[in-house]
C-alpha positions as CSV (number, residue, x, y, z in Angstrom):
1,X,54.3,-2.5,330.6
2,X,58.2,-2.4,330.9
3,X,58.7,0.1,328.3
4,X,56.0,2.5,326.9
5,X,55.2,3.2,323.4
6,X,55.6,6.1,321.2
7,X,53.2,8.4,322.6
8,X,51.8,8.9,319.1
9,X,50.6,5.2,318.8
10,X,47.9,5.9,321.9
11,X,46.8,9.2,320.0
12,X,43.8,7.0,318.2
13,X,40.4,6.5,317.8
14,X,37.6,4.7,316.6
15,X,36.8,5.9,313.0
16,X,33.2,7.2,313.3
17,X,32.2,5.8,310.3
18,X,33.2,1.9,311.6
19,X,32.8,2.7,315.4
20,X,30.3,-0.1,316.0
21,X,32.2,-2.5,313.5
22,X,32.9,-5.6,315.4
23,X,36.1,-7.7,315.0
24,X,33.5,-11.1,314.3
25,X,31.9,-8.4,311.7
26,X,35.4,-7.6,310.4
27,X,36.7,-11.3,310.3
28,X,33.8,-12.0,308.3
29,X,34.0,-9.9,305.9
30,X,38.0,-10.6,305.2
31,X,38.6,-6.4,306.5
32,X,41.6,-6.1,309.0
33,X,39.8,-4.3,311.8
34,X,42.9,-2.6,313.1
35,X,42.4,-0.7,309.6
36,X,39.6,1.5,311.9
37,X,42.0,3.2,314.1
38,X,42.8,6.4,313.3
39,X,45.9,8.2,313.6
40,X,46.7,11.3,315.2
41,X,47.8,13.7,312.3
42,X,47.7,17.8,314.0
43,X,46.0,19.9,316.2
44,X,45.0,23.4,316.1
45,X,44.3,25.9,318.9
46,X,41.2,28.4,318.3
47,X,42.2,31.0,321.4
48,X,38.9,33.1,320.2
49,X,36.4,30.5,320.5
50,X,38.7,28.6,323.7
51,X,38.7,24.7,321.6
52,X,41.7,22.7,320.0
53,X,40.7,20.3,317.3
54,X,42.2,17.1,316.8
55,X,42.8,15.7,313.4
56,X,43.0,12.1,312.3
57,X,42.6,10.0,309.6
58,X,42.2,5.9,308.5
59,X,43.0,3.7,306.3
60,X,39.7,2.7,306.1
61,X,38.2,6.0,304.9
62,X,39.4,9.0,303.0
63,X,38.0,11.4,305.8
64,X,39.7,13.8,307.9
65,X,38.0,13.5,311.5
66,X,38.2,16.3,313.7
67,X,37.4,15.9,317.2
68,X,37.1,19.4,319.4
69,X,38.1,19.8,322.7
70,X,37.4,22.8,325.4
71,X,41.0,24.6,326.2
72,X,41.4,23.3,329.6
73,X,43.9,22.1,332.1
74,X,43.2,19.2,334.1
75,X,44.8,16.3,335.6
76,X,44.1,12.4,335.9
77,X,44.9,10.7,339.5
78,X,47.3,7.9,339.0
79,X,48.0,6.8,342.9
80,X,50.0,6.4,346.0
81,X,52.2,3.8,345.1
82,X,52.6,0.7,342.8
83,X,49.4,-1.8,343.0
84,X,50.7,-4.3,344.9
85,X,52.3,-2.5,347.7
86,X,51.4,-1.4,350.7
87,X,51.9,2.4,350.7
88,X,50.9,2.7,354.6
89,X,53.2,0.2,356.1
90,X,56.7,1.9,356.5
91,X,56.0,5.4,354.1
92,X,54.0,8.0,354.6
93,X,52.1,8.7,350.9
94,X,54.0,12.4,351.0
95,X,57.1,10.5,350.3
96,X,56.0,7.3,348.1
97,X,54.6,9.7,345.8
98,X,58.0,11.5,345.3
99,X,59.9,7.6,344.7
100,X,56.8,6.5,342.4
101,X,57.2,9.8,340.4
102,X,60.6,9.0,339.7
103,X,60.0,5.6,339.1
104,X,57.1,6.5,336.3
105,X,59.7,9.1,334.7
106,X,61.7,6.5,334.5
107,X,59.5,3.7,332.9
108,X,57.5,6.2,331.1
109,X,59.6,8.9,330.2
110,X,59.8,12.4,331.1
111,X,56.8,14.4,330.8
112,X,55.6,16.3,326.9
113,X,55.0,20.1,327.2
114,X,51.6,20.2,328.6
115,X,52.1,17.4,331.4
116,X,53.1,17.5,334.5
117,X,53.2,14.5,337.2
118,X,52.7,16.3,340.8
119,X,52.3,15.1,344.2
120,X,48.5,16.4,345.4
121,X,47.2,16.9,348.5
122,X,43.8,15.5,349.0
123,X,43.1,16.0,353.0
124,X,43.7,14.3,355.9
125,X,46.8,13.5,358.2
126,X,48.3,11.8,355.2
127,X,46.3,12.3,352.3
128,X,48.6,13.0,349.3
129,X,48.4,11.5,346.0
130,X,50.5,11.1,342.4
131,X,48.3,12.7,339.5
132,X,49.4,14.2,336.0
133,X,48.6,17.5,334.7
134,X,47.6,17.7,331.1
135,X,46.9,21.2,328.8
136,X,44.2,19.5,326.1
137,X,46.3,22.8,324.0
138,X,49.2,19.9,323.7
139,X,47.5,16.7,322.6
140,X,50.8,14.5,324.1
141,X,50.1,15.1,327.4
142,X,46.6,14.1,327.6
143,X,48.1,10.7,325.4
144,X,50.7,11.2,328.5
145,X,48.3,11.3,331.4
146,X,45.6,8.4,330.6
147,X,49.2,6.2,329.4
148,X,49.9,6.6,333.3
149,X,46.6,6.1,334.2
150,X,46.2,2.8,333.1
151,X,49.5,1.5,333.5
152,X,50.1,1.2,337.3
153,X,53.6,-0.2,338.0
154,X,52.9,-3.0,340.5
155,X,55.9,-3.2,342.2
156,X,58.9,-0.6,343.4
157,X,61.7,-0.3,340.8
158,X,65.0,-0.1,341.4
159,X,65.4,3.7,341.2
160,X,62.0,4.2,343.6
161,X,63.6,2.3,346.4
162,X,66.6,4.6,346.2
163,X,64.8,7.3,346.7
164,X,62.8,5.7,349.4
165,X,65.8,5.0,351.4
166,X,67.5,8.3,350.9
167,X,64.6,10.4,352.1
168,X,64.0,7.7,355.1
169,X,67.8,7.2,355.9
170,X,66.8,3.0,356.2
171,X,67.0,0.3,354.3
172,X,63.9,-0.5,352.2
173,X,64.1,-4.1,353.7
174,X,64.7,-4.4,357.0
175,X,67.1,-6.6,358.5
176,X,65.9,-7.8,361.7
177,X,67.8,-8.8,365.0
178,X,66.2,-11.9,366.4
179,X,65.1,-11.5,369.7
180,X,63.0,-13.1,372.3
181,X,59.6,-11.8,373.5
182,X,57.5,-12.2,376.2
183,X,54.3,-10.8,378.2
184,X,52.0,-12.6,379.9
185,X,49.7,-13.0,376.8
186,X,53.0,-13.8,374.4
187,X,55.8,-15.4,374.4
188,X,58.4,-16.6,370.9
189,X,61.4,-15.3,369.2
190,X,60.8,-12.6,366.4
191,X,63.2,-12.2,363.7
192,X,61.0,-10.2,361.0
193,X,58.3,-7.9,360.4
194,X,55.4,-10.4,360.4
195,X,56.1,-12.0,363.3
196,X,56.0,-8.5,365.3
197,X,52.7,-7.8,363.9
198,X,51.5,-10.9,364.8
199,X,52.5,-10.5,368.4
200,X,51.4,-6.9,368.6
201,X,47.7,-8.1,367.0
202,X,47.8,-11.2,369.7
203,X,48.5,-9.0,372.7
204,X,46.0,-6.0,371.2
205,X,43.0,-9.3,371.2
206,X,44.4,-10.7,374.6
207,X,44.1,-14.0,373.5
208,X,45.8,-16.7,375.1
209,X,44.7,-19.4,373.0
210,X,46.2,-18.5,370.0
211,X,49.9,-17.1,371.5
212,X,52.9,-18.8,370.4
213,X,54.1,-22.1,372.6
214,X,50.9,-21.4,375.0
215,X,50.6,-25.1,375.9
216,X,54.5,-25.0,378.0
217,X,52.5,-21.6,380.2
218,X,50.3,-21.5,382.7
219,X,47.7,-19.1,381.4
220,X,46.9,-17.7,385.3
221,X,50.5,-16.8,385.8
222,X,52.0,-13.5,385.2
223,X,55.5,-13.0,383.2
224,X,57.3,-9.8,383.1
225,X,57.2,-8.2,379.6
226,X,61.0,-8.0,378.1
227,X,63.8,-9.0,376.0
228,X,65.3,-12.3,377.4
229,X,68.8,-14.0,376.6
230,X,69.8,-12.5,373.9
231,X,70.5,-9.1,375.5
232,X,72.0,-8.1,378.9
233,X,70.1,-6.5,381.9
234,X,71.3,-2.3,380.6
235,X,69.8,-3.1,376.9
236,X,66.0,-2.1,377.0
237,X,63.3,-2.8,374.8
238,X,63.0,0.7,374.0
239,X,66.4,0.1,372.7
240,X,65.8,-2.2,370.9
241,X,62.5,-1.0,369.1
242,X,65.3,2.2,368.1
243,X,67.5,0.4,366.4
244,X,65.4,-2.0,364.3
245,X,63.0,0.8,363.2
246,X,59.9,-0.5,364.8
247,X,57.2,0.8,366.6
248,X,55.4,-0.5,369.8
């Protein structure tokens, strides 16, 4: 979702006197089934007995519905990254947790008293996370924390990539410098990311066979591994894996 909601429109529930009212049931009987939802009206904290109640109300009904909750402060786990990137392949999770943070504050908005988006550490050599703290004592940042939840950006905005760059000091895209490569096993030019890990999976298998231009080698010779042609003799390929950002 590009833009979210008021926060008050995902405060509802199922009135509990329709909850297993079915929209074919509704449809039939010429009732608007959105009528069912009820609307958030108040809260109110009990510190005594440790509960807040949540009021709402119908249009289907004249009830008051309270719904009681244990004073508690908890938090929902909302990700690494957007769904249909690849937080492993040039971050670590440490810092696309700080660029999706920004980028949910700003799809989402900044966060009601009560929530908090934070970047947890779950274990491991990179194990952090994005999740959002909610306080059921302020009912907006539980509606805050489950909005996130199930809204998942799927790609980096605008605003995430600058902070990705910043804390990296490189371009979220990379800009390759074509070269030439070849080993024994490997031989082609490379000029982007995919390529490289293509060679560096071919010469991890060993296998000949599937090498670029393998039919103009003789698979028993040997080749020295290097940059050709496109660099002189005092340009290594340690040089070259420096500037482009790669690793062997």
């Amino acid at each position: 979702m590009s833009k979210m909601k008021k926060l008050e429109e995902y405060m509802t529930i199922r009135c509990p006197l329709w909850e297993d009212v079915t929209r074919a049931e509704c449809k039939e009987a010429g009732v608007n089934y959105e009528d069912f939802d009820c609307k958030f009206l108040h809260h109110e904290v009990d510190a005594v007995n440790g509960t807040v109640s949540y009021f709402y109300q119908c249009d289907a009904c004249d009830t008051v519905h309270e719904v009681r909750h244990a004073v508690e402060t908890d938090f929902v786990y909302i990700g690494e990254c957007p769904s249909e990137e690849n937080p492993f392949k040039k971050y670590t999770t440490h810092q696309t947790c700080q660029a999706l943070r920004v980028q949910l504050r700003t799809q989402f908005g900044t966060e009601p008293e009560g929530a908090e988006l934070l970047v947890k550490y779950e274990g491991g050599a990179d194990g952090y996370t994005m999740v959002c703290r909610f306080d059921t004592r302020f009912p907006l940042s539980l509606a805050y924390a489950y909005v996130l939840e199930g809204n998942l950006p799927e790609k980096w905005s605008k605003e995430a990539i600058e902070v990705l760059e910043k804390i990296t000091g490189r371009p979220h895209v990379e800009v390759w410098k074509r070269f030439w490569f070849e080993s024994n096993v490997v031989w082609c030019y490379v000029d982007n990311v995919e390529m490289w890990e293509k060679v560096k999976r071919t010469l991890k298998d060993n296998n000949y066979e599937t090498s670029p231009l393998a039919a103009r080698r003789d698979p028993k010779s040997t080749y020295r591994f290097g940059l050709y042609a496109e660099y002189t003799d005092d340009y290594t390929l340690a040089d070259f894996f420096r500037d482009n950002n790669m690793t062997p």
